[in-house]
N, C-alpha and C positions, 0 to 999 in steps of 0.2 A: 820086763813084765810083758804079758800077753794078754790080749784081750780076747772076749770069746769069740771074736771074727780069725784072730790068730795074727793079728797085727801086731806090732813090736811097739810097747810104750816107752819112751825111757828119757830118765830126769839125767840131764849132764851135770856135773857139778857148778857149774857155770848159776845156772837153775838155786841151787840153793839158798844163798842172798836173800833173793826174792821171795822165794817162800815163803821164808820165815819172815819174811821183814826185816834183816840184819840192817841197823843204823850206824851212823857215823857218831862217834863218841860227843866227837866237837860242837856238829850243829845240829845234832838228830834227824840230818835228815839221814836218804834212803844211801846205800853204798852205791858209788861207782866202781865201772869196772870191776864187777862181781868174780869172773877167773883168774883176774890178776890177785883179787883178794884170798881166793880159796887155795892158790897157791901157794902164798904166803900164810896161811893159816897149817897147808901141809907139810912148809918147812919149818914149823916154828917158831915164824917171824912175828906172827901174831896172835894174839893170845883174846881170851870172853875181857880181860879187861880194857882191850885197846878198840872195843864197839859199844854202843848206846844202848844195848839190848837188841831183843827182837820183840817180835810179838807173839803173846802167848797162843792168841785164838790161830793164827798163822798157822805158828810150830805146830799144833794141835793135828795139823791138814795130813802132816806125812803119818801119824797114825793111824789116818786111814785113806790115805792116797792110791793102795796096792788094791784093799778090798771094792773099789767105784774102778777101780779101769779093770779088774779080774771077773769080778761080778756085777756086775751094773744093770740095773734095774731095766734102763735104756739108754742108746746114745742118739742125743741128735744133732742136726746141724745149729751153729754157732748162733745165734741171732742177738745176741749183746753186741750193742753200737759203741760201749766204751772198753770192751775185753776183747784185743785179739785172740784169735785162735778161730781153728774150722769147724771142731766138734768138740759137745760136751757131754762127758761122761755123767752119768745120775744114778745116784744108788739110795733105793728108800731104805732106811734099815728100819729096825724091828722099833714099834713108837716104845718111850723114856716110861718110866715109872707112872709119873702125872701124866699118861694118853698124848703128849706133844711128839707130833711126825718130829722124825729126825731125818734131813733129806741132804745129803751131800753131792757137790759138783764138782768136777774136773774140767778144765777146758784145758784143750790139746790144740796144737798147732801141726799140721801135715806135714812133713818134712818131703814122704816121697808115698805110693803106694803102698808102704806096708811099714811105716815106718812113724809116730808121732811125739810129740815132746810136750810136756804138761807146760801149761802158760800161767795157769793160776785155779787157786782151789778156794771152794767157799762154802757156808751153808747155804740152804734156800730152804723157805716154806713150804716152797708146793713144788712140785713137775710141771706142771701145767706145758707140756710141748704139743703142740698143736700136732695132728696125723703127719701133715704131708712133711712137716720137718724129724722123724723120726727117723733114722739110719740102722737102728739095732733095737730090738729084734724085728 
């Protein structure tokens, strides 16, 4: 994917795990070693039965993952002390039925100049991004 800077977004498989929240069947917790996992998922070594679930509101993110880093309301710099990553993507979309904002985030981590990788995706309330930390537009 591209963003309107023309910078190159892009989820490795590696990535997906996490997204969604994919758990360990046994103890619920989160997966280790997420591309050893996705490889054994592409050879058919593992199957939805041999994990704990995911999370719904998670899996929910890649449906709109593409439209917040393609269109995105603004990007700014990172300023969450518990989420790495450099910049986060924000896209206000159109408000729900009952008038509630619906505001989605992406936070990306820099790889190189022109180059970034989604860290994690969420909803938020507001924008609320202060001037000086704006990057786009």
């Amino acid at each position: 994917m591209k963003d309107p800077r023309g910078h190159r977004v892009q989820i490795g498989p590696e990535r997906f795990p996490y997204l969604v929240k994919l758990r360990n069947k046994k103890n619920g917790e989160k997966i280790k070693k997420p591309l050893k996992i996705v490889n054994k998922i592409r050879e058919g070594k593992l199957k939805d039965h041999d994990f704990g679930g995911i999370d719904q509101d998670r899996a929910q993110t890649l449906t709109w993952l593409e439209a917040v880093i393609c269109r995105p309301t603004c990007i700014t710099k990172n300023k969450h002390k518990n989420v790495p990553g450099d910049e986060v993507y924000i896209k206000e979309f159109a408000p729900s039925v009952n008038g509630t904002k619906r505001i989605k985030a992406v936070v990306c981590l820099r790889m190189n100049a022109f180059l970034l990788v989604p860290i994690s995706a969420f909803r938020k309330s507001r924008v609320g991004a202060k001037a000086e930390d704006v990057i786009w537009p």
